[in-house]
py3Dmol code that shows the C-alpha trace and the ligand (Angstrom):
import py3Dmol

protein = """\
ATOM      1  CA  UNK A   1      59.473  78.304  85.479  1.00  0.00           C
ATOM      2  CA  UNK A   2      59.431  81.318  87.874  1.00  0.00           C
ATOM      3  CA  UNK A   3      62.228  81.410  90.288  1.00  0.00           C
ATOM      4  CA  UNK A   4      60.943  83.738  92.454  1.00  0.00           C
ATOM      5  CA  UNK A   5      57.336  82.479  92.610  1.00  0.00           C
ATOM      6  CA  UNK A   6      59.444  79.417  94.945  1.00  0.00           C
ATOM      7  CA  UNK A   7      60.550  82.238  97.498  1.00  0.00           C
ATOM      8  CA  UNK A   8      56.944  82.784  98.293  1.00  0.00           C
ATOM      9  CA  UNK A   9      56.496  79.364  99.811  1.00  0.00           C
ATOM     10  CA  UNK A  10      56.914  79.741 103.710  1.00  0.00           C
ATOM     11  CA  UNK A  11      58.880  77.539 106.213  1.00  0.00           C
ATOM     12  CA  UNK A  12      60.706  77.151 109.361  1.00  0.00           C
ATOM     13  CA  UNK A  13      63.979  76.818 110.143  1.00  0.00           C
ATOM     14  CA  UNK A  14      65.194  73.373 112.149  1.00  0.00           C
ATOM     15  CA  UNK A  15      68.090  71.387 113.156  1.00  0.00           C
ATOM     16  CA  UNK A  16      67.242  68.059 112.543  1.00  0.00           C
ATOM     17  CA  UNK A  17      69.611  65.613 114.719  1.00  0.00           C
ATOM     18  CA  UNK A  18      70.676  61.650 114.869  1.00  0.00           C
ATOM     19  CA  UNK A  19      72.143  59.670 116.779  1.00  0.00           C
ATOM     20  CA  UNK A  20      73.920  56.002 115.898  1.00  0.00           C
ATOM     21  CA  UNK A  21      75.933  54.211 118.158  1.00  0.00           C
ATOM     22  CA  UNK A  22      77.366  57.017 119.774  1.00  0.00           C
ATOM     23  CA  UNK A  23      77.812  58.961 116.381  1.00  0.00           C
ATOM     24  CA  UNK A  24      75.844  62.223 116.734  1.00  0.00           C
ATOM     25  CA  UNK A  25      74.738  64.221 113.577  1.00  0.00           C
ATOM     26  CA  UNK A  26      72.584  67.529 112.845  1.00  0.00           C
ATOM     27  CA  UNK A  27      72.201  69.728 110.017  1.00  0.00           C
ATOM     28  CA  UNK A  28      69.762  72.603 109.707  1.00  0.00           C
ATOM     29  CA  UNK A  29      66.544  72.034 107.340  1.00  0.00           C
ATOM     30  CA  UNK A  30      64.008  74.109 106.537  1.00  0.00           C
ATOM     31  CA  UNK A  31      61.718  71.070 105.379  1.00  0.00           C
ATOM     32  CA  UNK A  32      60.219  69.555 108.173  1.00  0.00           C
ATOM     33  CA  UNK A  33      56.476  69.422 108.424  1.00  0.00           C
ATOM     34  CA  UNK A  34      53.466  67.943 110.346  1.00  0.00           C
ATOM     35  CA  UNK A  35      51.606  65.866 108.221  1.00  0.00           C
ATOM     36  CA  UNK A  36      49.317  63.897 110.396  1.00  0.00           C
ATOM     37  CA  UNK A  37      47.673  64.845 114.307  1.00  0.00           C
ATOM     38  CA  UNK A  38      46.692  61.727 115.604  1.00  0.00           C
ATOM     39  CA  UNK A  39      49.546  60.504 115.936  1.00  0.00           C
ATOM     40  CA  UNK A  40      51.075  63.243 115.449  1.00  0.00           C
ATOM     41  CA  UNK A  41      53.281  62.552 112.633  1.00  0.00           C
ATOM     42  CA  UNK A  42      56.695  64.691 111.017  1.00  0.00           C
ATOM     43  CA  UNK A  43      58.072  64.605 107.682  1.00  0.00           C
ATOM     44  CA  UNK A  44      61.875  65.867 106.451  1.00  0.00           C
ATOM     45  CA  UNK A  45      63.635  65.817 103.454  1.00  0.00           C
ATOM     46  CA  UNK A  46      67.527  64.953 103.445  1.00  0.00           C
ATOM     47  CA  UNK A  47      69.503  64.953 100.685  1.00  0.00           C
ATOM     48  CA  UNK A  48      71.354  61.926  99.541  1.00  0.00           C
ATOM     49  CA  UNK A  49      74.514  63.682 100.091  1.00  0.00           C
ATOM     50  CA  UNK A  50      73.994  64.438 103.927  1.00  0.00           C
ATOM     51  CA  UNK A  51      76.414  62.709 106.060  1.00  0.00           C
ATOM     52  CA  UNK A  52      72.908  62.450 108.653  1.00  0.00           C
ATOM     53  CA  UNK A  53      71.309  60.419 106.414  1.00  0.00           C
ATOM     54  CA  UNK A  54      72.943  57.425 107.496  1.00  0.00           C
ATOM     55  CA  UNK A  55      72.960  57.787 111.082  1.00  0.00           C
ATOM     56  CA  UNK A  56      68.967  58.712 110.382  1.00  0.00           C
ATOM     57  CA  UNK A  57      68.601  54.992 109.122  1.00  0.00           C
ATOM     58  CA  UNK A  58      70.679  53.418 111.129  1.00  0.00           C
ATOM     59  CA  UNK A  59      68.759  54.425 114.165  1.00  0.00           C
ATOM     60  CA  UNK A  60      65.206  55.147 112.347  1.00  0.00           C
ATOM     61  CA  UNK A  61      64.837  58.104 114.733  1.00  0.00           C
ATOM     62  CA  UNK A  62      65.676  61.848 114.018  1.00  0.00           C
ATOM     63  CA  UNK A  63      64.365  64.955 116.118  1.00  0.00           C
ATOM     64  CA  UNK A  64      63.597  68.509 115.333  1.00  0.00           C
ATOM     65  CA  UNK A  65      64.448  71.601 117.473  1.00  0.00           C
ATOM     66  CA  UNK A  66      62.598  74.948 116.022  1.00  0.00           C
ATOM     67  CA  UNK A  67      65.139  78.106 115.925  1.00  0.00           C
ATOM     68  CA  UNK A  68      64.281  80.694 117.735  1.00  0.00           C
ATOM     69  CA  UNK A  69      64.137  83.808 115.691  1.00  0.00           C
ATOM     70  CA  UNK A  70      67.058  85.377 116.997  1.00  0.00           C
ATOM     71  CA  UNK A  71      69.144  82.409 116.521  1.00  0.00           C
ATOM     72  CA  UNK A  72      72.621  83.319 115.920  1.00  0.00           C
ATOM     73  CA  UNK A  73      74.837  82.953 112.516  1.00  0.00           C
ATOM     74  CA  UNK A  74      77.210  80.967 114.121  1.00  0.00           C
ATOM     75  CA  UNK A  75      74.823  78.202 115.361  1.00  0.00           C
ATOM     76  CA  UNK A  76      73.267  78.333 112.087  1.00  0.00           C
ATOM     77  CA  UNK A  77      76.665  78.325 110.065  1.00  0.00           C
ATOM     78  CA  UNK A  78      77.600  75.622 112.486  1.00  0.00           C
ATOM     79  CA  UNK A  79      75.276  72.987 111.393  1.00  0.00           C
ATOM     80  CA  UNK A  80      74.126  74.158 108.452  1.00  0.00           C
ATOM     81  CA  UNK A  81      77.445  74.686 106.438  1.00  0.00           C
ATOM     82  CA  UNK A  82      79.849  71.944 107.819  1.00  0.00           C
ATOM     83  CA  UNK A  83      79.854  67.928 107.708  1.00  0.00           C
ATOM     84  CA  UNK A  84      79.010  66.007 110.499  1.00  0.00           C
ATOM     85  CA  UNK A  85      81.172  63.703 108.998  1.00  0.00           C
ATOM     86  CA  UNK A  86      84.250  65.969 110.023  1.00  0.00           C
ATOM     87  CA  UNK A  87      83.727  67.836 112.778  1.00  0.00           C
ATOM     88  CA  UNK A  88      81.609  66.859 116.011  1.00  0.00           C
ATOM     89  CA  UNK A  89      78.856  69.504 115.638  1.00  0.00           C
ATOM     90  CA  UNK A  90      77.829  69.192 119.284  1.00  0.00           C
ATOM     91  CA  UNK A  91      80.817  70.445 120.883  1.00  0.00           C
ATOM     92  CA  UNK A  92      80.364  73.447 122.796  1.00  0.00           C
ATOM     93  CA  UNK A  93      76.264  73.286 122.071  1.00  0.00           C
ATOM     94  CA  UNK A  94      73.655  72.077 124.926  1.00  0.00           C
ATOM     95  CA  UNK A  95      71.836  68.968 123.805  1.00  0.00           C
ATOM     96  CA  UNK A  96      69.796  66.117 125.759  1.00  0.00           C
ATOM     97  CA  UNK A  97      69.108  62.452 124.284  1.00  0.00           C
ATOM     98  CA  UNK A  98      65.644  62.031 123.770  1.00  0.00           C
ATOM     99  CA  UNK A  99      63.705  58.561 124.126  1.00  0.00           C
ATOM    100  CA  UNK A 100      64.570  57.229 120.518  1.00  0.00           C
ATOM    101  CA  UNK A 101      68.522  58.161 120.759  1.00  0.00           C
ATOM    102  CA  UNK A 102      68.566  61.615 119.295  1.00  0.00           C
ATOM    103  CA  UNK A 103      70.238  64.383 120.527  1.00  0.00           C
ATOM    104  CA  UNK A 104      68.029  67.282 120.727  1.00  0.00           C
ATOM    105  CA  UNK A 105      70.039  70.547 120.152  1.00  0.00           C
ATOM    106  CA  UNK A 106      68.038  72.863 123.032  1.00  0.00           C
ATOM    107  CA  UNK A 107      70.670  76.214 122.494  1.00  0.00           C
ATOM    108  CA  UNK A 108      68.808  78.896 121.121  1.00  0.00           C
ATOM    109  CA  UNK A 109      65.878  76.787 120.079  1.00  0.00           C
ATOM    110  CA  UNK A 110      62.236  77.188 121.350  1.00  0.00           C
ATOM    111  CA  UNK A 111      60.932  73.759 121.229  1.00  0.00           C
ATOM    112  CA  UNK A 112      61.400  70.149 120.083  1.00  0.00           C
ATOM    113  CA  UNK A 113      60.191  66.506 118.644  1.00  0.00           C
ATOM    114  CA  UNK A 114      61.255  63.306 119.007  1.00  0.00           C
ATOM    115  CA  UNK A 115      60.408  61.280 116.274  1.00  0.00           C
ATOM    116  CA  UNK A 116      60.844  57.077 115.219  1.00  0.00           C
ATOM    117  CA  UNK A 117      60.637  56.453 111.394  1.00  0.00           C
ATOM    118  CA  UNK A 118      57.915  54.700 110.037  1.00  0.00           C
ATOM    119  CA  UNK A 119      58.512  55.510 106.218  1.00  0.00           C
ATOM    120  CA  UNK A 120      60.921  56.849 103.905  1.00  0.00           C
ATOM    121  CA  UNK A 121      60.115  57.989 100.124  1.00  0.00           C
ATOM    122  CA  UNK A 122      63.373  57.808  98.108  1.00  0.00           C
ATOM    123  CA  UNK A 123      63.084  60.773  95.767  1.00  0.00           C
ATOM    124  CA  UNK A 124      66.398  61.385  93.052  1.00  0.00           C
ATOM    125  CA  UNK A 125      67.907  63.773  95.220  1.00  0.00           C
ATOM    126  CA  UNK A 126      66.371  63.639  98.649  1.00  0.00           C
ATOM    127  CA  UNK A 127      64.791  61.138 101.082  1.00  0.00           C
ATOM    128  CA  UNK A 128      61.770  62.042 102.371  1.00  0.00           C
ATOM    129  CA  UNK A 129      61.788  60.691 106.291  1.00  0.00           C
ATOM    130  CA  UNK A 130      58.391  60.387 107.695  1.00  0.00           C
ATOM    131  CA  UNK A 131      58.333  60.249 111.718  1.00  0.00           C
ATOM    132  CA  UNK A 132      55.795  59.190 114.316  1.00  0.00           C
ATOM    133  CA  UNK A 133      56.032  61.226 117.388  1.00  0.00           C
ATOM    134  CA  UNK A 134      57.768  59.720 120.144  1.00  0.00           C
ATOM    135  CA  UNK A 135      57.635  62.928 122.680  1.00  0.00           C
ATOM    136  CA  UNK A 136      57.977  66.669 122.749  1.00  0.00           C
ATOM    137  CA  UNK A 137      58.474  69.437 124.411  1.00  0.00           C
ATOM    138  CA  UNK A 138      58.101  73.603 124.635  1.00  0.00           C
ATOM    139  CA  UNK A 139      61.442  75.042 125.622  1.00  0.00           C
ATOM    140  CA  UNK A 140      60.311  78.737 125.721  1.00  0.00           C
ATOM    141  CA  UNK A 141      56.333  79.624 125.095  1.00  0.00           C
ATOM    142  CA  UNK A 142      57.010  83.734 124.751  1.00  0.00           C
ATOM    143  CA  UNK A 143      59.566  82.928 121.813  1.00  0.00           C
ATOM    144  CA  UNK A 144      59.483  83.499 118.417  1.00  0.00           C
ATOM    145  CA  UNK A 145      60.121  80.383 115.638  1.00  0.00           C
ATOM    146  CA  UNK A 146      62.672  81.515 113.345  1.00  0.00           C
ATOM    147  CA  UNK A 147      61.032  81.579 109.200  1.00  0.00           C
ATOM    148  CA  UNK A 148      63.187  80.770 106.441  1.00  0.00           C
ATOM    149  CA  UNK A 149      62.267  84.350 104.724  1.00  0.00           C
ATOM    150  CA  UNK A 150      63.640  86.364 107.632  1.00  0.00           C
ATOM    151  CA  UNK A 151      67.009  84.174 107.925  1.00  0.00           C
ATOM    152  CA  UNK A 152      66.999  85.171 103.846  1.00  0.00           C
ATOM    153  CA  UNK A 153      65.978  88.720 104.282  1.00  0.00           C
ATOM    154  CA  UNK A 154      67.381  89.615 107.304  1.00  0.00           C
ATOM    155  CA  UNK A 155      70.208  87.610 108.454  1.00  0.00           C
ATOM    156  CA  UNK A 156      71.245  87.164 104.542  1.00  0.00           C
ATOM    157  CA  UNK A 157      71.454  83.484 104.129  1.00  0.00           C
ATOM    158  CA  UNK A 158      70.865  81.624 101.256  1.00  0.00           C
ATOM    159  CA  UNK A 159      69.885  77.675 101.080  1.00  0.00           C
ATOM    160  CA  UNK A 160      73.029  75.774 101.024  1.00  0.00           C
ATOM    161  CA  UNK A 161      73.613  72.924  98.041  1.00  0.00           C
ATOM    162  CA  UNK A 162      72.024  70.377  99.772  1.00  0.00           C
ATOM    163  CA  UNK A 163      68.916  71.932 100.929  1.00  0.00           C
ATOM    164  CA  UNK A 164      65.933  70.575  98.788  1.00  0.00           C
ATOM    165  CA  UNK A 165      64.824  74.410  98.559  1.00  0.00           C
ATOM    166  CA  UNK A 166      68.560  75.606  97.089  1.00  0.00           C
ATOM    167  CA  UNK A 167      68.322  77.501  93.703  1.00  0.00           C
ATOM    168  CA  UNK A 168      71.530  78.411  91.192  1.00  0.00           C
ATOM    169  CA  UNK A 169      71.759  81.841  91.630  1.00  0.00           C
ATOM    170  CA  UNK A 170      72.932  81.726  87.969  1.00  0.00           C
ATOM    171  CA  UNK A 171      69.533  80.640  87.328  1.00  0.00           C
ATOM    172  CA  UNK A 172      67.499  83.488  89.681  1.00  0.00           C
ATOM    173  CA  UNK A 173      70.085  86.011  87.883  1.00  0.00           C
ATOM    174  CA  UNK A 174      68.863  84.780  83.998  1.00  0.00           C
ATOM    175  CA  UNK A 175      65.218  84.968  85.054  1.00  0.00           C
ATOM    176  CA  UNK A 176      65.650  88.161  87.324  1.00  0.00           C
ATOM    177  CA  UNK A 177      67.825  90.738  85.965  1.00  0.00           C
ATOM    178  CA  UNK A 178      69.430  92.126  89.397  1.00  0.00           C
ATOM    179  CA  UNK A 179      67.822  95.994  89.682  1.00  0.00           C
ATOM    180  CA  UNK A 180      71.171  98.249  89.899  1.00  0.00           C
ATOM    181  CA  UNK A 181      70.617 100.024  93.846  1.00  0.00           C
ATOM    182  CA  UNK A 182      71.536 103.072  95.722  1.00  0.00           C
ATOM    183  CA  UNK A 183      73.453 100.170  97.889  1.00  0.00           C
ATOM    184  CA  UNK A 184      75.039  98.816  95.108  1.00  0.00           C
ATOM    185  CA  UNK A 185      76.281 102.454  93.544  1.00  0.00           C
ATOM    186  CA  UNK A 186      77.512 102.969  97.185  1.00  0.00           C
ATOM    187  CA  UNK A 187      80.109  99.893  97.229  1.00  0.00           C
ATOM    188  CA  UNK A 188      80.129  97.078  95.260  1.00  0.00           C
ATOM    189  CA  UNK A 189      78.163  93.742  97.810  1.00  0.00           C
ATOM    190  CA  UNK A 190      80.577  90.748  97.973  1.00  0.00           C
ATOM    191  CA  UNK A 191      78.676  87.059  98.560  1.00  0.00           C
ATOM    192  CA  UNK A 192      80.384  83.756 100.370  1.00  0.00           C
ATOM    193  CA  UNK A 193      81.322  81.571  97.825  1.00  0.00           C
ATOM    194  CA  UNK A 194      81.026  78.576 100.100  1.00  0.00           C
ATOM    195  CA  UNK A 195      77.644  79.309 101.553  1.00  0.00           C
ATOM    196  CA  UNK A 196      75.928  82.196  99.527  1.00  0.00           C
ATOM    197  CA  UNK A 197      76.033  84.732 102.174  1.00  0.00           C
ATOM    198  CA  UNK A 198      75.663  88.292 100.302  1.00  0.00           C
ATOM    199  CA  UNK A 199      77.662  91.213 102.360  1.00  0.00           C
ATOM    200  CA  UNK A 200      75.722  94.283 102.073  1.00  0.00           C
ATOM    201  CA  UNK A 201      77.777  97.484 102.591  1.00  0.00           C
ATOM    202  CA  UNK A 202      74.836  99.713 103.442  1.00  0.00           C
ATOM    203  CA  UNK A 203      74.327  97.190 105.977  1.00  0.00           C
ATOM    204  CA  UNK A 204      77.821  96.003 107.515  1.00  0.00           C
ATOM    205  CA  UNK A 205      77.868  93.237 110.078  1.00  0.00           C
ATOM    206  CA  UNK A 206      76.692  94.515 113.568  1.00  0.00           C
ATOM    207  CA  UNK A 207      76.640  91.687 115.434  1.00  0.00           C
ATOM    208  CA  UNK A 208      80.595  91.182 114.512  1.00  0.00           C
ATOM    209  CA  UNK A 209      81.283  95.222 114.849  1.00  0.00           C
ATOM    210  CA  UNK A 210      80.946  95.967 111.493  1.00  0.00           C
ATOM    211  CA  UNK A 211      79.142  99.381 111.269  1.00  0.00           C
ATOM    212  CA  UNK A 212      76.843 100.134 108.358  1.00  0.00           C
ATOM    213  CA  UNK A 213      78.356 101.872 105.356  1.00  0.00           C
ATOM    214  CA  UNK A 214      81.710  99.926 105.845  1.00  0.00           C
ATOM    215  CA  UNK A 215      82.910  99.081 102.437  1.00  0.00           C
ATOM    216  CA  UNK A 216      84.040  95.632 101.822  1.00  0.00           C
ATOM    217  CA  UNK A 217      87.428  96.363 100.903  1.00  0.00           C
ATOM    218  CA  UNK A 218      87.853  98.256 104.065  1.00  0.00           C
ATOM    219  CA  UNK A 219      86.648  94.806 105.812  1.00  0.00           C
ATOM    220  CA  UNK A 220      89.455  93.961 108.700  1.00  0.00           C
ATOM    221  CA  UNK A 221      91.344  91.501 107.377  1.00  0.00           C
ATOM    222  CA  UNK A 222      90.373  88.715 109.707  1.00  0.00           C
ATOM    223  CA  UNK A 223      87.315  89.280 109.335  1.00  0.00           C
ATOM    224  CA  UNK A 224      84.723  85.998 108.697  1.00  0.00           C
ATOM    225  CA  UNK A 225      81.447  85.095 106.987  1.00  0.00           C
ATOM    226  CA  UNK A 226      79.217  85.780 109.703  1.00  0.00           C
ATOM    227  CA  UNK A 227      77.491  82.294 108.223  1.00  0.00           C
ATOM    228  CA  UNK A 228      80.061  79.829 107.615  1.00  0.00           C
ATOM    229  CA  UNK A 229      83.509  81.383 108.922  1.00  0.00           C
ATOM    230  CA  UNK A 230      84.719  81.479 105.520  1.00  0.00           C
ATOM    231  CA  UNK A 231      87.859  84.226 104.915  1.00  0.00           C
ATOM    232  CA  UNK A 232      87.234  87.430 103.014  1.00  0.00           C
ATOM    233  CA  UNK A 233      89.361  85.682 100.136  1.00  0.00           C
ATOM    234  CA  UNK A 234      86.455  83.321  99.756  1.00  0.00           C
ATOM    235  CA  UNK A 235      84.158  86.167  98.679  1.00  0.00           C
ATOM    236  CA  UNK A 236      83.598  87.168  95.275  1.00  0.00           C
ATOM    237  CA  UNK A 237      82.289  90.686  93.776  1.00  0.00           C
ATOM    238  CA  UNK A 238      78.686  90.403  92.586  1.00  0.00           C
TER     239      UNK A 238
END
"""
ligand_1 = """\
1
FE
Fe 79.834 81.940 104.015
"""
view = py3Dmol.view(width=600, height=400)
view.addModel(protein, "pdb")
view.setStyle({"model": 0}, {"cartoon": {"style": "trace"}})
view.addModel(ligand_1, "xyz")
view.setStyle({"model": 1}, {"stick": {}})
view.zoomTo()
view.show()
């Protein structure tokens, strides 16, 4: 098997959202498809281990809101690296209820679909979810969607545990010697043990006032995974 032949497979980047009795829950997929046009029908995989995958059954609805590309870290670290089970996701984000009961996240997303279940494929893992439309929308026509190989190249994030896309980076590291750098000879890159994030020194962290060529040990100490708020403790040397 080839690794880094799955890396050439493109997708989006969503938060998919529920809604049961009140109960809201989202988590950020990159697996959600059209597989039919009339209807116009959705499919998403969610693993077994996804708090949302109850409240997804419960109310056979789910939607999907498409990232815009510039969508920020925390948004993204937000529902794609914490429980919905323990902390109310929602707070502090902009969200309607669509038709079926979902919440439809609308912050720093371009547009939307409401969908009702009609069919779910129970895989070992994962649950495949397959969703008639119920409505949708375009939130803003001269944005762009947000690809899963920009979030990885760019913005640095990796699939979290859960995602049916994740891969062991033991595994990528047996198949794929890592190259040695002029980055890595310049300071040693530290990556989040909780969500995968790699901190690149050549790089720094702009958006948090981190100018390039800051070494990691020279990191302020409060500084944060710019993904999933984890502490600099939580970081290992690669
Ligand atoms: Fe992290």
């Amino acid at each position: 098997m080839n690794i880094k032949a799955f890396f050439k497979v493109s997708y989006g980047l969503y938060i998919i959202s529920a809604q049961h009795k009140g109960k809201l829950a989202g988590y950020i997929a990159n697996t959600a498809f059209q597989v039919t046009a009339d209807p116009p029908r959705f499919a998403i995989s969610c693993s077994k281990d996804n708090y949302s995958i109850d409240i997804i059954r419960k109310s056979n609805a789910f939607s999907i809101s498409v990232l815009d590309k510039n969508t920020s870290t925390e948004l993204i670290g937000k529902f794609g690296y914490n429980s919905s089970s323990s902390i109310n996701k929602f707070d502090g984000v902009n969200y309607i209820i669509a038709e079926s009961g979902a919440p439809i996240v609308t912050d720093e997303c371009i547009a939307w679909f409401d969908c009702q279940v009609e069919q779910e494929v129970v895989l070992n893992s994962h649950v495949i979810f397959i969703g008639k439309m119920v409505k949708n929308d375009l939130i803003d026509g001269s944005k762009e969607p947000l690809t899963y190989s920009h979030y990885r190249d760019v913005k640095k994030g990796v699939a979290p545990k859960n995602a049916p896309t994740y891969i062991d980076k033991g595994k990528l590291s047996e198949e794929a010697p890592v190259v040695q750098t002029e980055t890595q000879s310049s300071g040693s890159s530290y990556s989040c043990d909780l969500c995968g994030y790699e901190y690149d020194p050549a790089e720094g962290d702009p958006d948090n006032g981190i100018p390039p060529g800051t070494l990691f040990e020279d990191l302020p100490d409060d500084w944060t995974c710019p993904i999933c708020d984890a502490e600099k403790e939580d970081f290992s040397k690669q």
